[in-house]
C-alpha angles and dihedrals in degrees: 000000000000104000133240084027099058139000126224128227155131118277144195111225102183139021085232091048089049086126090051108065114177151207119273158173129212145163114245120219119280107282117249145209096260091027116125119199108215112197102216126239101162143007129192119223120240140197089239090059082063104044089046088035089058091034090239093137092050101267106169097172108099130207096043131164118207145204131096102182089085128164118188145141118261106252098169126028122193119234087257108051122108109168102066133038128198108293097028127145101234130166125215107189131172103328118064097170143029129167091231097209121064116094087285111051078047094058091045077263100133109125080065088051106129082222110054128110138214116250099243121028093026113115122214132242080244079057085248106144116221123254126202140215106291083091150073098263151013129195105206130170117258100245086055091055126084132199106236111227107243096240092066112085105232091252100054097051097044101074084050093074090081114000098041086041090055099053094040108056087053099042087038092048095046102052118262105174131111112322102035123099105214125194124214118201109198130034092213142093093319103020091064093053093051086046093057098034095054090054084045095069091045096264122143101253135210136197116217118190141141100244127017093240089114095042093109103051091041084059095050086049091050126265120149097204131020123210126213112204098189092056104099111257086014096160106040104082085062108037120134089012106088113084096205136353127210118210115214106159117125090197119063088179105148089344111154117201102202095073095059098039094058089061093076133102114237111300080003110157136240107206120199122193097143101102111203125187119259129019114335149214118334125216128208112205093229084063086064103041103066093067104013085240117178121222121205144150127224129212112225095277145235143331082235092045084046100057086045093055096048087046095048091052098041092054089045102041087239094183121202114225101236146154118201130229123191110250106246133119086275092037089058099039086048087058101046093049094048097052089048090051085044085240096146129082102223115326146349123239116199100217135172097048084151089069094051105037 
């Protein structure tokens, strides 16, 4: 690696060698006037890292390093930038591009932008592929890159940058405040942070999985109720009463829309931004007739939505659930199989990249 000429990670280089990450070296894309070189300390580990690392979501560029929940300090600024100045803690999650000016960058919309791009796997207009946070450095443009308050540790806010983001925007743009009941499907990467976040902004929050193993965490993050979908009737007791409900599971095996659906008020409004692998749910539209209810998904969120989050758990010491792993080939490769085994409560963060770079 001779920086700024090339970058240095940890790559997948196959979808069958998805466990084996390793070692290389890449160019980054031509720096630009409003560009920022972060200079990586920690990465949180996503479930997107594993579906694209497995090739399970149709990735065909190989090598490819992964990651998009970075935290870094800001070792290059462009002449442009204005946000960020040299030896900053900055963050770069799951967007790298956006045209900024169609309709809805405009509307702090940009995550919608026909024109953005991920942060890893995209490929560039110059033909440089993107590169993610398993890695030394990032070039991000200024407008994808977030100052970090002060109050929130490096690996907590890390995995933030997609997951907490994700859960955020949804929960954030439908309402959730005093007075709303809000469901969370899924105690997992995404789910804990829905289920902190909605108690965050002052909503009644409960918690929706298939066993109660998780019961008990659901509770400390939060939650005021639990659901249990295997117990027989599970859902009657609470139909027409949530507001909204936000679906984070990464797995649709055996999932039946109907019961959840009929939790909601009237035009009340099923939120999905868990993203499994094949086909996916199907609807009947007599699940949707008896309450007029609204399904949707949502896509991370906005610069503006970001600074908010980070704001809103820093002032109220929101705390990810995480457990760290020293960046490394074998760092990386122990992540990725324990996400896929579901090994992990609630996130991976990726430490230690002093030590590798």
């Amino acid at each position: 690696m001779v920086y700024p000429d090339t970058f240095e990670g940890f790559a997948i280089t196959s979808g069958d060698q998805w466990q084996s990450p390793k070692r290389f070296e890449f160019k980054p894309k031509p720096f630009g006037d409003f560009d920022i070189d972060v200079k990586i300390i920690a990465c949180g580990v996503c479930g997107s890292d594993l579906h694209t690392a497995t090739g399970g979501w149709g990735n065909k560029n190989w090598p490819l390093v992964p990651g998009h929940e970075i935290i870094g300090h800001a070792v290059k600024v462009g002449p442009k930038v204005t946000s960020v100045k040299v030896g900053d803690r900055v963050g770069v999650g799951a967007q790298i591009s956006a045209c900024l000016d169609c309709p809805q960058c405009k509307e702090d919309n940009e995550t919608y932008c026909k024109e953005q791009l991920d942060t890893y796997g995209s490929v560039y207009p110059d033909g440089t592929l993107a590169h993610g946070g398993y890695s030394s450095h990032i070039r991000a443009h200024e407008h994808f890159t977030f100052p970090i308050p002060e109050a929130l540790k490096t690996e907590e806010a890390a995995p933030m940058l997609c997951a907490g983001l994700t859960a955020y925007s949804p929960i954030f743009r439908n309402g959730a405040g005093p007075g709303k009941k809000i469901g969370i499907i899924g105690v997992g990467g995404i789910g804990h942070f829905g289920i902190m976040f909605a108690k965050a902004l002052g909503a009644e929050v409960w918690a929706i999985s298939r066993s109660s193993a998780k019961k008990a965490d659901a509770l400390k993050m939060g939650a005021d109720g639990f659901l249990e979908t295997r117990v027989k009737d599970w859902n009657v007791p609470h139909e027409f009463t949530f507001d909204m409900i936000l679906n984070t599971a990464s797995s649709d095996d055996g999932f039946d829309l109907a019961p959840y659906l009929s939790l909601l008020r009237v035009h009340g409004k099923f939120i999905s931004v868990g993203l499994p692998e094949g086909e996916g749910s199907k609807v009947r539209p007599q699940s949707l007739l008896a309450n007029g209810c609204m399904i949707g998904a949502s896509h991370l969120g906005s610069r503006k939505e970001t600074l908010d989050m980070l704001q809103l758990a820093a002032d109220k010491g929101i705390k990810s659930w995480v457990e760290t792993i020293p960046v490394s080939e074998k760092g990386c490769g122990e992540a990725l199989t324990r996400l896929h085994n579901n090994d992990v409560r609630y996130r991976f963060t990726l430490v230690d990249y002093d030590k590798q770079f």
